[in-house]
Biotite code that builds the C-alpha atoms (Angstrom):
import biotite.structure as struc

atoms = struc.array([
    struc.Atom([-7.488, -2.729, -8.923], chain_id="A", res_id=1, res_name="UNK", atom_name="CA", element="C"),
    struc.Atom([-6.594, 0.318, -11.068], chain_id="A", res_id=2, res_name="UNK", atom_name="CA", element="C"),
    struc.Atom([-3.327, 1.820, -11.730], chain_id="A", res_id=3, res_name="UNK", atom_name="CA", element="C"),
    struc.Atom([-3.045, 5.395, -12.498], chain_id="A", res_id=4, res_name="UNK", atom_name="CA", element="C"),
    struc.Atom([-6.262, 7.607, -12.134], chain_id="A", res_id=5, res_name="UNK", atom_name="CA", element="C"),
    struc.Atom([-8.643, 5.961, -9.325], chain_id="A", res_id=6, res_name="UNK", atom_name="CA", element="C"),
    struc.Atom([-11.295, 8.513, -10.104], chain_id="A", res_id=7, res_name="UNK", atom_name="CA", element="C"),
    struc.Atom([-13.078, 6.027, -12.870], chain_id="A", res_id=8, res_name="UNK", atom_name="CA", element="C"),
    struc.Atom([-12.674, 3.189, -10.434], chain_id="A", res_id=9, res_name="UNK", atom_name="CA", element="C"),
    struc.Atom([-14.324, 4.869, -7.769], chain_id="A", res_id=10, res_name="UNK", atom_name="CA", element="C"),
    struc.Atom([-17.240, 6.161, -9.614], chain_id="A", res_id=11, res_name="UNK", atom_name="CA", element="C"),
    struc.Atom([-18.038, 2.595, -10.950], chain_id="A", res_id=12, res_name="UNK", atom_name="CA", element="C"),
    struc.Atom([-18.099, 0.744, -7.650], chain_id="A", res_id=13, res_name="UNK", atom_name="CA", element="C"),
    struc.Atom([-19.008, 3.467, -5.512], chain_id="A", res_id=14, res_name="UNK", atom_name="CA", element="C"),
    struc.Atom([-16.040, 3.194, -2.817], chain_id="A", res_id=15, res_name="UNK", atom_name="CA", element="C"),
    struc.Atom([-14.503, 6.164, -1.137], chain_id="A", res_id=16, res_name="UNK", atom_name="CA", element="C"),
    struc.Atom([-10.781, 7.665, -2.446], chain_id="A", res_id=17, res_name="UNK", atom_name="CA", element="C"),
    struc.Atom([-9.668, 5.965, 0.952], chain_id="A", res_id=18, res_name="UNK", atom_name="CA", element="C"),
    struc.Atom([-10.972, 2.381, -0.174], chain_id="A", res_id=19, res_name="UNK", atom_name="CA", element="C"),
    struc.Atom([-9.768, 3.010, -3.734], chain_id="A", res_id=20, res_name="UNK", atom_name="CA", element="C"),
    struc.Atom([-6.087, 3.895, -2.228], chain_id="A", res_id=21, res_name="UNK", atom_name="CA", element="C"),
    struc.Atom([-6.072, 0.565, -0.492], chain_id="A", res_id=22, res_name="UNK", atom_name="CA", element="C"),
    struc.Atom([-6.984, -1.014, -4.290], chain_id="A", res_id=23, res_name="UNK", atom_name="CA", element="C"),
    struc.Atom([-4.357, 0.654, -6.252], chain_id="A", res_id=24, res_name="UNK", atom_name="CA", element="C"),
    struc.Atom([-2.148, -1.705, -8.118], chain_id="A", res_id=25, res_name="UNK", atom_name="CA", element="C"),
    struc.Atom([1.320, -1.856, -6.999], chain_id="A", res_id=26, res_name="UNK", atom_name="CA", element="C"),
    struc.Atom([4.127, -4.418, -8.359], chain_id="A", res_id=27, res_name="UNK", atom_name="CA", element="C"),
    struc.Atom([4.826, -7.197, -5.879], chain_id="A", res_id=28, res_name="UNK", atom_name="CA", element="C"),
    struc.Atom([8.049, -8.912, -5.491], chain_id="A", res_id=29, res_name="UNK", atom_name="CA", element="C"),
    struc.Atom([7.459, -12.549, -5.545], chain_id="A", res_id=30, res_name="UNK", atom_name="CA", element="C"),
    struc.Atom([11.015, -13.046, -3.639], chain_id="A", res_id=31, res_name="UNK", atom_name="CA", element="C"),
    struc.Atom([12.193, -10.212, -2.508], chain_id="A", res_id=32, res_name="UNK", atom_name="CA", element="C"),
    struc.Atom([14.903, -7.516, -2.707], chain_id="A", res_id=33, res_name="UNK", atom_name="CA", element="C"),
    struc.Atom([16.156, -8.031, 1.179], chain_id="A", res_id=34, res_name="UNK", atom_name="CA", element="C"),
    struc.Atom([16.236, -12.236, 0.124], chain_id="A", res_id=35, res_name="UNK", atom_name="CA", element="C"),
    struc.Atom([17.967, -11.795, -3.318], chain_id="A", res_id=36, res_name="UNK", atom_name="CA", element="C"),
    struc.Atom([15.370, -11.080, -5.559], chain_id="A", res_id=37, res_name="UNK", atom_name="CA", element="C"),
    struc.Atom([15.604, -8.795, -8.569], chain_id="A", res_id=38, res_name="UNK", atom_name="CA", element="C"),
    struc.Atom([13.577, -6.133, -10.551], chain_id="A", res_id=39, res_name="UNK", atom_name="CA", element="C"),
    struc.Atom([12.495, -8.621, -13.468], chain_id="A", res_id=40, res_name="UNK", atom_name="CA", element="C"),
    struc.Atom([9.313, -9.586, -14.833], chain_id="A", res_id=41, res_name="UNK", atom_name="CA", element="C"),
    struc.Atom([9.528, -12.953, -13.757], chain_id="A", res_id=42, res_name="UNK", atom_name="CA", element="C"),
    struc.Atom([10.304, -11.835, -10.392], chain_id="A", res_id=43, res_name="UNK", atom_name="CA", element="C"),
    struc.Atom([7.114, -9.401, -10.099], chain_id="A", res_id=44, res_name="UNK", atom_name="CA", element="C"),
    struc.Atom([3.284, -9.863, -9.943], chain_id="A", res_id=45, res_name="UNK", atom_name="CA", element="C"),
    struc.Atom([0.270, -7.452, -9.612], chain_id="A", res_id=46, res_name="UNK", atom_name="CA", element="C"),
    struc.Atom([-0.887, -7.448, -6.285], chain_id="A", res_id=47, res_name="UNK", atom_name="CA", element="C"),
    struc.Atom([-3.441, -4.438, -5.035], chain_id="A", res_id=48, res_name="UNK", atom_name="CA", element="C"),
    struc.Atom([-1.475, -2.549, -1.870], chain_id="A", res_id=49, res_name="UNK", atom_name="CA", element="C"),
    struc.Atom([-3.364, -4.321, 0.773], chain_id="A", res_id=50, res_name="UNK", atom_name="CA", element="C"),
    struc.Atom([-2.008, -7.888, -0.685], chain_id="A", res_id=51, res_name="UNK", atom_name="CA", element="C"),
    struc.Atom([1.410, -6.486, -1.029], chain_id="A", res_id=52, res_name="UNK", atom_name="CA", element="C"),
    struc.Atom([2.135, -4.976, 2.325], chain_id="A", res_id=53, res_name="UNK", atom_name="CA", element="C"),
    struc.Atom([0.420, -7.450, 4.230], chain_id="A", res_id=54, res_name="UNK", atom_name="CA", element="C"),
    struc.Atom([2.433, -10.674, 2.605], chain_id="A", res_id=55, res_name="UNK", atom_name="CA", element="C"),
    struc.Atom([5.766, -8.557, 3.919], chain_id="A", res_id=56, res_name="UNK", atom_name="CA", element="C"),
    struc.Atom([4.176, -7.394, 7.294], chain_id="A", res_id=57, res_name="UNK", atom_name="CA", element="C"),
    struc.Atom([4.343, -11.351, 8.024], chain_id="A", res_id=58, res_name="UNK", atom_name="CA", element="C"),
    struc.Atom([8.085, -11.899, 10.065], chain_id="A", res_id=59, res_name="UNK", atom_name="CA", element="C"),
    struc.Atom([8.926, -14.618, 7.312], chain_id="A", res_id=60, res_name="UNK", atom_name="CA", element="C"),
    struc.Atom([7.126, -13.477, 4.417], chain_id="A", res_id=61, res_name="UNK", atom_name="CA", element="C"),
    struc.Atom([5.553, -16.985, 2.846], chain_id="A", res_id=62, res_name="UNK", atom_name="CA", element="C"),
    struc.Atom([6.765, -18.292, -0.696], chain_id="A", res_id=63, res_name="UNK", atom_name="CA", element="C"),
    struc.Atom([4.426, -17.424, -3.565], chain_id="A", res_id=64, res_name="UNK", atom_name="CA", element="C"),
    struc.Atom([2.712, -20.459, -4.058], chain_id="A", res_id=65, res_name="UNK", atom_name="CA", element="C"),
    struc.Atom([1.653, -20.871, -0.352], chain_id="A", res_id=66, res_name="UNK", atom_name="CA", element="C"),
    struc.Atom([0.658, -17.203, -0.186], chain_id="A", res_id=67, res_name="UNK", atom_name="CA", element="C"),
    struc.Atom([-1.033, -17.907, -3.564], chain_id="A", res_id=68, res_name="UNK", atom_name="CA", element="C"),
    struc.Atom([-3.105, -20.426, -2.107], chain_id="A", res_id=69, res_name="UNK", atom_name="CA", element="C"),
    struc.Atom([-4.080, -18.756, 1.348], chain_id="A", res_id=70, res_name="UNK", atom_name="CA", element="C"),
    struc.Atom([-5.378, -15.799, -0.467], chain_id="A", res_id=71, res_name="UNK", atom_name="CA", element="C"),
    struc.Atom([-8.076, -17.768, -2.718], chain_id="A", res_id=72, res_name="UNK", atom_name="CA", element="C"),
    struc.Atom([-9.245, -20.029, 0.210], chain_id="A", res_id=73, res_name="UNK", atom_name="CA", element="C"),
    struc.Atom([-9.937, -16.586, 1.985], chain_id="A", res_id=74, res_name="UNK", atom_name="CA", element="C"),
    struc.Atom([-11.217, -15.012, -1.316], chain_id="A", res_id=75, res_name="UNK", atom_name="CA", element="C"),
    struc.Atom([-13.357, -18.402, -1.499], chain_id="A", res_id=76, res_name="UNK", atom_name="CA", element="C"),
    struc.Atom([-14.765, -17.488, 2.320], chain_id="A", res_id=77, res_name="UNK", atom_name="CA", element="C"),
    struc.Atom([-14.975, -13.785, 1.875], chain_id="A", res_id=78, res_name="UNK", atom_name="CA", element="C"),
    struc.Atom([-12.551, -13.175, 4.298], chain_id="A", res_id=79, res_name="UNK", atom_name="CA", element="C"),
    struc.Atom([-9.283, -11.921, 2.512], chain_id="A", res_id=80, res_name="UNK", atom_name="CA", element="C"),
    struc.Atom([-10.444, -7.906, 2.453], chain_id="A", res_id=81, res_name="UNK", atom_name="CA", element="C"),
    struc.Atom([-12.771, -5.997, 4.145], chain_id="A", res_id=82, res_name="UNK", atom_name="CA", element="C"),
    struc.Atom([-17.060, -7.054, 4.009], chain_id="A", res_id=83, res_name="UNK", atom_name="CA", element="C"),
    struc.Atom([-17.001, -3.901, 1.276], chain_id="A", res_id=84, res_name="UNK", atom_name="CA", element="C"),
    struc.Atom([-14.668, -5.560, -1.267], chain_id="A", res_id=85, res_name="UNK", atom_name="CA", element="C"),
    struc.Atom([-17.226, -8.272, -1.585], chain_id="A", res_id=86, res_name="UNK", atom_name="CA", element="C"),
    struc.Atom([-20.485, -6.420, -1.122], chain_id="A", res_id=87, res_name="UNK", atom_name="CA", element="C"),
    struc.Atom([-19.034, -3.459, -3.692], chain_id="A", res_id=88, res_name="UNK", atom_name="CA", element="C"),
    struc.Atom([-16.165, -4.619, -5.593], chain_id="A", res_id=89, res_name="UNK", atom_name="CA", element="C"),
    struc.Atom([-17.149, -7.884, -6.763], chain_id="A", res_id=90, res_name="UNK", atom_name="CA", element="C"),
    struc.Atom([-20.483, -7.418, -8.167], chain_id="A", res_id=91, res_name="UNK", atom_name="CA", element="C"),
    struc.Atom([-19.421, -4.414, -10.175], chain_id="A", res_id=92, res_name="UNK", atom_name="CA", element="C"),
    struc.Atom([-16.899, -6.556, -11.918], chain_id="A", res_id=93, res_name="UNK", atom_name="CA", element="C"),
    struc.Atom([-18.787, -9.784, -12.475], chain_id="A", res_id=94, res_name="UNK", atom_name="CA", element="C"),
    struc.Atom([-18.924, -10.734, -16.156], chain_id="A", res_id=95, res_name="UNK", atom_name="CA", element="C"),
    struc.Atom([-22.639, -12.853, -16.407], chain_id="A", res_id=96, res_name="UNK", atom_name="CA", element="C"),
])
């Protein structure tokens, strides 16, 4: 993810301004504002803006510890993002 100038993040993995939109960093709401939660640190996690909308596109949006969970078993399968995210993304930021 990156959070204010995508133009280093998109040289280094080679993605389009499109793709590196869909990365940026945005501030999830672990419970959110229309269910009582606040604007507090506790309250909000990184999340890039694919993970956040689509956790709230869901009709009951699921708590943070199941949601938690369903993204890393489809991180685990390469299934969570698009085939780029893992064929781009991932080796770029692999530490050896």
């Amino acid at each position: 993810m990156w959070s204010e100038n995508p133009t280093e993040f998109i040289t280094k993995c080679g993605i389009t301004r499109r793709q590196a939109k869909d990365l940026q960093c945005t501030g999830e709401h672990l419970e959110a504002h229309k269910d009582g939660g606040t604007v507090v640190q506790s309250n909000i996690a990184a999340a890039c803006r694919i993970c956040n909308q689509g956790r709230h596109r869901r009709k009951v949006a699921p708590s943070p510890d199941s949601y938690k969970q369903l993204v890393s078993s489809r991180m685990a399968k390469k299934r969570w993002h698009q085939p780029w995210v893992f064929q781009k993304l991932l080796p770029a930021f692999q530490v050896d």
